[in-house]
C-alpha positions in Angstrom: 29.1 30.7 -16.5 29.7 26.9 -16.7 26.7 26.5 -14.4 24.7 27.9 -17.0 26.2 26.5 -20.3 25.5 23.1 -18.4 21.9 23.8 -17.9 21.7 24.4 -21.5 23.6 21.8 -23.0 20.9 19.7 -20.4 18.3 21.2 -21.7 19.0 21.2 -25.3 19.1 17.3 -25.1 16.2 16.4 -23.3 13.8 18.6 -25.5 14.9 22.0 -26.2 12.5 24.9 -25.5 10.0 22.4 -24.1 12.0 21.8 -21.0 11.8 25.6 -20.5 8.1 25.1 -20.3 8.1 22.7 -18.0 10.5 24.3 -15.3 7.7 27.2 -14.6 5.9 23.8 -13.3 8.5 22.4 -11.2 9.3 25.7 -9.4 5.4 25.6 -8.2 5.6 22.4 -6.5 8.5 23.0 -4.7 7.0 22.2 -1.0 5.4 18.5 -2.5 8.1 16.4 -0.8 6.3 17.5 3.1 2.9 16.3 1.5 4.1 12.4 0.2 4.1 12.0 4.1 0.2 12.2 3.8 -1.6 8.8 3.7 -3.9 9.3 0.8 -6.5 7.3 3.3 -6.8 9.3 6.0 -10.0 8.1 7.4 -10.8 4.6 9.0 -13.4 5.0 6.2 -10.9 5.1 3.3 -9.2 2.9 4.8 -11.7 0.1 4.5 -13.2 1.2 1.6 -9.4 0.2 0.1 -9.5 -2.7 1.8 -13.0 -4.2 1.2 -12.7 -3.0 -3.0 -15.5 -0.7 -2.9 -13.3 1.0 -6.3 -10.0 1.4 -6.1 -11.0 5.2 -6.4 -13.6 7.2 -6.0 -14.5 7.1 -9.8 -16.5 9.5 -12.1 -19.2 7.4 -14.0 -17.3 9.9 -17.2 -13.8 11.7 -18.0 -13.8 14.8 -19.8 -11.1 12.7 -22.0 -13.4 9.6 -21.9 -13.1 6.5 -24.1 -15.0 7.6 -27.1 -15.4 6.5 -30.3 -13.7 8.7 -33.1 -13.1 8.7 -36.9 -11.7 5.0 -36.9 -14.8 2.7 -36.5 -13.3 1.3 -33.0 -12.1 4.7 -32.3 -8.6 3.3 -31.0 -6.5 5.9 -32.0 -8.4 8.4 -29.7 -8.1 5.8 -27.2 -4.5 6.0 -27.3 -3.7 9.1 -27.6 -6.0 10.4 -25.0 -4.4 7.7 -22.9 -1.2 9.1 -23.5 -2.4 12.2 -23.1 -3.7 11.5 -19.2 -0.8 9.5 -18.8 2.0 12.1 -19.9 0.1 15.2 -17.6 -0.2 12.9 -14.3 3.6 12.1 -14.5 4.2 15.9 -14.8 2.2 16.2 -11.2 -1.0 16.9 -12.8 -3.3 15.4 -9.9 -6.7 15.8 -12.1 -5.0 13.9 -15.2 -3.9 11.2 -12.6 -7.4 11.2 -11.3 -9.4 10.8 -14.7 -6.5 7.8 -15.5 -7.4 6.4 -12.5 -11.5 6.8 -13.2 -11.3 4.7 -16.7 -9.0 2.3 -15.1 -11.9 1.9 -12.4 -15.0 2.2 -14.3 -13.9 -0.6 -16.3 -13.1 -2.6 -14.0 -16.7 -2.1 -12.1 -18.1 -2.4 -15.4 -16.3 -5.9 -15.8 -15.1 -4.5 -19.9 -12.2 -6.9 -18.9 -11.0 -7.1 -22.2 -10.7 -3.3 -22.8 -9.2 -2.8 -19.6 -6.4 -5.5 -20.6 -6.1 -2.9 -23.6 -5.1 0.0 -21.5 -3.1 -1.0 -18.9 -0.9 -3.2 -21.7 -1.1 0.2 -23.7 0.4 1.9 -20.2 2.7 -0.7 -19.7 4.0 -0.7 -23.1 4.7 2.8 -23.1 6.2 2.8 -20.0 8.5 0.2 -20.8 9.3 0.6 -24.1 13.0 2.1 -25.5 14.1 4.9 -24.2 17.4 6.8 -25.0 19.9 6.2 -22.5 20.4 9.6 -21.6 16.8 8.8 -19.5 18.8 6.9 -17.3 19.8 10.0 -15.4 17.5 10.6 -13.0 17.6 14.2 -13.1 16.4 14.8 -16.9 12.6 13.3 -14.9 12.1 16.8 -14.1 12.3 18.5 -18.0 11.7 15.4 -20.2 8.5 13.4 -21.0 10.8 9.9 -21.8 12.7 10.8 -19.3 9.4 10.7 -16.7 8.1 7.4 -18.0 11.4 5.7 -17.5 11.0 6.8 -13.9 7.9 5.1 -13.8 9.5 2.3 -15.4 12.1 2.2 -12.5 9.2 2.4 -10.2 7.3 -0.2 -11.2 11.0 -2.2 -11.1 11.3 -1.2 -7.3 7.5 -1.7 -6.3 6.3 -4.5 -8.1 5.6 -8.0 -5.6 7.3 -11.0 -5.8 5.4 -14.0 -6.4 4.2 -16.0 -3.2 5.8 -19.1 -2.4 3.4 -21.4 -3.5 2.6 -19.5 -6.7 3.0 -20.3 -10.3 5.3 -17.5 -11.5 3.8 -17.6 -14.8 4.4 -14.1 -17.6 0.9 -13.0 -17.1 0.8 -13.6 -13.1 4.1 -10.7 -13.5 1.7 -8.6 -15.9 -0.7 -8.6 -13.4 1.7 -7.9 -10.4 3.3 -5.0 -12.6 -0.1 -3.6 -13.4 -1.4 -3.3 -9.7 2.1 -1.8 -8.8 1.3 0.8 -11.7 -2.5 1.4 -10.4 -0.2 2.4 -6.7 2.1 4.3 -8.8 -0.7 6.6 -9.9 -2.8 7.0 -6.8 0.4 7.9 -5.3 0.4 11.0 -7.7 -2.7 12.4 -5.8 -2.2 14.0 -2.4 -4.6 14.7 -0.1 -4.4 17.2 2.7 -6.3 19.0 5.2 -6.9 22.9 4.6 -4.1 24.6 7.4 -6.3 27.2 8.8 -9.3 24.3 9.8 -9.4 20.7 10.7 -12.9 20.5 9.4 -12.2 22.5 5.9 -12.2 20.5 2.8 -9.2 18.7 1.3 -6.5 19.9 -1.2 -5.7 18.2 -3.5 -2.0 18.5 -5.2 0.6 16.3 -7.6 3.3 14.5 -7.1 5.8 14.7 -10.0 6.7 11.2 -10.9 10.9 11.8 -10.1 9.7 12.6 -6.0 8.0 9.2 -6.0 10.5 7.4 -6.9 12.9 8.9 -5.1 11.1 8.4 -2.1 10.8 4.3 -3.0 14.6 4.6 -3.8 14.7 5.8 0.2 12.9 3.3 1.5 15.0 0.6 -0.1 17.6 1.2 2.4 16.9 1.0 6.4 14.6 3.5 7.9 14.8 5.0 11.6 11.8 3.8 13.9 10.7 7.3 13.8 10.5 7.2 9.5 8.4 4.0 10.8 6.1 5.1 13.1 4.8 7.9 10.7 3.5 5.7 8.4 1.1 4.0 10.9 -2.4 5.0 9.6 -3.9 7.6 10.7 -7.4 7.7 13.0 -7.2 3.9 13.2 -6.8 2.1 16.6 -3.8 0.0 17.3 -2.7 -2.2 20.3 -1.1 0.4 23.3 2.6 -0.4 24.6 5.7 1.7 25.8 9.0 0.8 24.2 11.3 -0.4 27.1 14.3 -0.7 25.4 16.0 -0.2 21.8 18.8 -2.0 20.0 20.2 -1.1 17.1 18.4 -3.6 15.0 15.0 -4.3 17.3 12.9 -2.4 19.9 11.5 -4.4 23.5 8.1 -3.2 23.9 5.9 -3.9 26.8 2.0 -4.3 25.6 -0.9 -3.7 27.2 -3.8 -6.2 26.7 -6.3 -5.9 23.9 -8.9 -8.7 21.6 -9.0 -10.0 18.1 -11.2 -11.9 16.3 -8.9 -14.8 14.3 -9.2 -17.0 11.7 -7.3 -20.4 11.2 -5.9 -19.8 7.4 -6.2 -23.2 6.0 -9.4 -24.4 7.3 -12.2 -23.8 4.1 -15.3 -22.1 5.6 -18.1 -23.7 4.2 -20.5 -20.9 3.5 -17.9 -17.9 2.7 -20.4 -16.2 0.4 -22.5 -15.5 3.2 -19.9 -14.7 5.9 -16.8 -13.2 3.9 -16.4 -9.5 3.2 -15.7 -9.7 -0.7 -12.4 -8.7 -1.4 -11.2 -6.3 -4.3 -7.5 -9.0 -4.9 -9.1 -11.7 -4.0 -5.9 -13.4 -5.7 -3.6 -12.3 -3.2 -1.9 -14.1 0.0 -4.4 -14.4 2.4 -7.7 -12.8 1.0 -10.1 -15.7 2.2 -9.3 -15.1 5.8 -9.4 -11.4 5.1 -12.5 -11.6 4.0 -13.5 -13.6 7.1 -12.5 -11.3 9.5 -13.7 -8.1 7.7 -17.4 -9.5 7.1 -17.0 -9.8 10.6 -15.9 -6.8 11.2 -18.0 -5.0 9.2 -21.5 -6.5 10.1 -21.4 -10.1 9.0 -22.1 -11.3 12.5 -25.0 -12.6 15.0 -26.4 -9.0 15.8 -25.2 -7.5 12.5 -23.3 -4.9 14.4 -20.7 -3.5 12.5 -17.3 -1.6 14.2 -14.8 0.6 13.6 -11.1 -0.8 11.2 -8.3 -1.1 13.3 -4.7 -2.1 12.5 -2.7 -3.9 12.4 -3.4 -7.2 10.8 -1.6 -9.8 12.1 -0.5 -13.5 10.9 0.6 -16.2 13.1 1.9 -19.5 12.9 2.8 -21.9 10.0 1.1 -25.0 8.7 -1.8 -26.2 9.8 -1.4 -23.6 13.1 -1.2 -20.5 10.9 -3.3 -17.8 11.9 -5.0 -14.0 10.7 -6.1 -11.6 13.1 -7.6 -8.3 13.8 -7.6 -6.7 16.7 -11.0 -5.5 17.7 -12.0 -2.1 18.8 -11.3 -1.0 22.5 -14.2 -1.2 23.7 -13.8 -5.0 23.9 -10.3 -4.7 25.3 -11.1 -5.1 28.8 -11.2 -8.5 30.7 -15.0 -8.7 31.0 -15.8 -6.3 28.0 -15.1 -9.5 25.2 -18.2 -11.2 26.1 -20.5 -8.1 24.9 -18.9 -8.4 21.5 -20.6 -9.6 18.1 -20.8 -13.4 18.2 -19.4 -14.4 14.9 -22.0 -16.3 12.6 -21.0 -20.0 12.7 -20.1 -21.1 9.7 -17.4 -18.0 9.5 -15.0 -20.0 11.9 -14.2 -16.8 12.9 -13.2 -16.7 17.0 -12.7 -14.1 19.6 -10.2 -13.9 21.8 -7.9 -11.5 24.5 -4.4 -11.2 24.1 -2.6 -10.6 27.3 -0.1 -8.3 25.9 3.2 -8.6 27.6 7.0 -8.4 25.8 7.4 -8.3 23.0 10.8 -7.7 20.8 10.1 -6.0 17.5 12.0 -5.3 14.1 10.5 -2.8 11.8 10.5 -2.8 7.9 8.8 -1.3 4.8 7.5 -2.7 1.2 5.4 -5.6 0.7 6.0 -8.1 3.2 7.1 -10.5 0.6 7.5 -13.9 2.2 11.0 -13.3 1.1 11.6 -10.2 3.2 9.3 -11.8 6.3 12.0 -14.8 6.6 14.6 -12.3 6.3 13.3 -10.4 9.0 12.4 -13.1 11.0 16.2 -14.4 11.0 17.3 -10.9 11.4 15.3 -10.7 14.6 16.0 -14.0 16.1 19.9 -14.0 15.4 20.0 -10.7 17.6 18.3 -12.3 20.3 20.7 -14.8 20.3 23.8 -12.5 20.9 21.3 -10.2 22.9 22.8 -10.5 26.8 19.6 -9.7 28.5 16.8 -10.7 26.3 15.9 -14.1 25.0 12.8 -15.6 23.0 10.0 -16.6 25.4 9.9 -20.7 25.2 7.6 -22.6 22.2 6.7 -18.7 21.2 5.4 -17.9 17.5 6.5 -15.3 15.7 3.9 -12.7 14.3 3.7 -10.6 11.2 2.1 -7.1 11.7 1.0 -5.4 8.1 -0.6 -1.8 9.1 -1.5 -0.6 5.7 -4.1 -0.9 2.9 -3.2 -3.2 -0.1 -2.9 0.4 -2.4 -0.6 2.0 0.2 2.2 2.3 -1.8 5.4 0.1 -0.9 7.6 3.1 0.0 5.1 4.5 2.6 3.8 1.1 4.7 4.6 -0.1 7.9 5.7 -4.2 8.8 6.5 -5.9 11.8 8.1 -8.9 12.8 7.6 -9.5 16.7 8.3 -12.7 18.8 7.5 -12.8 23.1 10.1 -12.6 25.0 12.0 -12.4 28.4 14.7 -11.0 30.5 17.5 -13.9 30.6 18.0 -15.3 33.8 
């Protein structure tokens, strides 16, 4: 009886017969948490099409809640509401809502209306952010209540959103624009794609996420994963370097690799013809996008025979300075010893070069989120303080550590896969 007195008081204050109407919804998504496992780019072809910026969806050219004029000359208030209208339905796991957001957000972006598109995502933000009663705080009152949903976002965005780079100037509209793309990954992360169960080739369902599983699963991943949580979020179809884990600590894994090519790029040399040999990139403003873009024109056909291959992961950064480095590691079929000759010859002005890792040990720490340089230093330390007080294993001499990033930049935070690695050898 004071179960169900609870539930009402509950639901009297977070709406009233509205929340009523709303648990009929959350009782049909009830098996949703199985399908946030699912990488919404399943394909080495979604993958790169994420990477490379070809939209950061696949967008509809028009909404059936477009941006159309209404009674007011400008027709802003239709705007808004019909903003609010998408934005309050995809929260609620409404994958089609989340979808036609997503398609404005996109079109206007490909149609380069960079001033209206300022005016929506500011419109989201501001809703998003904006007071909310405190009773929103509890995290439960996401599954009845509209406010209750967007301060969820809100706490998202709070979890999910990138530091600034080192370098950077930390400016209030460089944090807009951080907070915004973290929003654009909040959204796709609504929209789950999965393959039909009865055949691998049958078309893909597609299903919402209400807004209170995502962030519980960011929440999750803010405190230390297993190496199994880990390896699930490699991508999948992609190919990645082969090893066998030969023995695990508590904090780090030794790995023994077998060998395997990248093509590399020095990271602070300026290539002197990058409009013809770089990939463009859809953030070119992040950490690294030049050399990105070097390696994936490669990649992708920017080379001598205008051959292009197959994505792979991970990506890899080594180095500081001057030294640093970006890799990829080629497709197998240039992994053996005499099989890197027969590879594209990158076009000269790329500076892009080829080479064959030899594999070997390595010792490994896993981690999630955004590879912040933050987190990468943390890591780092992390990884060689436990080699110090490690009785059998020490760091190889004059070895560089290396950054592995598996993911696409819209993989969300809570679902990517980091490395920090560093050679190493039995102590003698």
């Amino acid at each position: 009886m004071f179960r169900l007195l609870s539930r009402f008081l509950l639901l009297c204050l977070v709406g009233g017969t509205a929340a009523f109407a709303t648990i009929k919804n959350v009782n049909n998504i009830k098996n949703v948490d199985a399908g946030m496992n699912t990488v919404n780019a399943s394909s080495p072809e979604s993958y790169a099409r994420n990477i490379i910026g070809n939209s950061m969806v696949s967008a509809s050219t028009n909404t059936a809640l477009s941006l159309s004029a209404s009674s007011d000359p400008d027709g802003e208030h239709e705007k808004n509401e019909n903003i609010q209208t998408l934005l309050d339905s995809a929260l609620n796991a409404d994958s089609d809502m989340a979808s036609k957001l997503l398609d404005i957000i996109s079109s206007l972006r490909k149609e380069n209306k960079q001033e209206e598109l300022t005016k929506v995502l500011d419109d989201i933000i501001h809703r998003v952010d904006g007071g909310k009663p405190v009773w929103t705080k509890l995290r439960i009152t996401s599954k009845f209540s509209r406010r209750s949903r967007l301060a969820a976002l809100s706490r998202l965005l709070d979890i999910s959103t990138p530091e600034a780079s080192d370098n950077a100037d930390d400016t209030e509209d460089a944090k807009k624009s951080r907070r915004k793309r973290a929003l654009v990954i909040a959204l796709r992360s609504i929209i789950v794609s999965e393959e039909s169960a009865e055949n691998e080739g049958d078309a893909k369902v597609v299903k919402g996420v209400p807004i209170y599983m995502i962030e519980k699963a960011a929440r999750k991943d803010l405190k230390e994963a297993s190496s199994i949580d880990m390896s699930s979020r490699l991508p999948p179809g992609l190919e990645t370097p082969k090893y066998d884990v030969i023995v695990k600590r508590p904090k780090f894994e030794i790995r023994e690799y077998e060998s395997f090519a990248v093509c590399s790029v020095t990271m602070t040399k300026p290539r002197p013809d990058a409009i013809t040999t770089d990939q463009k990139i859809s953030q070119p403003q992040l950490s690294g996008a030049s050399s990105f873009g070097a390696l994936a024109g490669y990649l992708f056909g920017k080379n001598q025979q205008e051959t292009a291959m197959k994505m792979t992961t991970p990506v890899l950064t080594t180095g500081d300075g001057d030294e640093k480095e970006m890799a990829f590691v080629l497709p197998s079929t240039y992994w053996d010893e005499d099989a890197l000759s027969k590879a594209p010859s990158p076009l000269e002005n790329s500076l892009v070069q080829l080479k064959r890792e030899n594999g070997g040990q390595r010792a490994v720490v896993m981690f999630g989120g955004l590879a912040s340089s933050k987190e990468v230093k943390a890591k780092k330390q992390q990884l060689m303080k436990s080699l110090e007080a490690d009785k059998e294993w020490c760091v190889s001499p004059n070895a560089p550590i290396t950054l592995a990033q598996y993911n696409d930049p819209f993989t969300p935070p809570w679902k990517r896969l980091n490395e920090v690695s560093v050679p190493v050898q039995p102590s003698t």
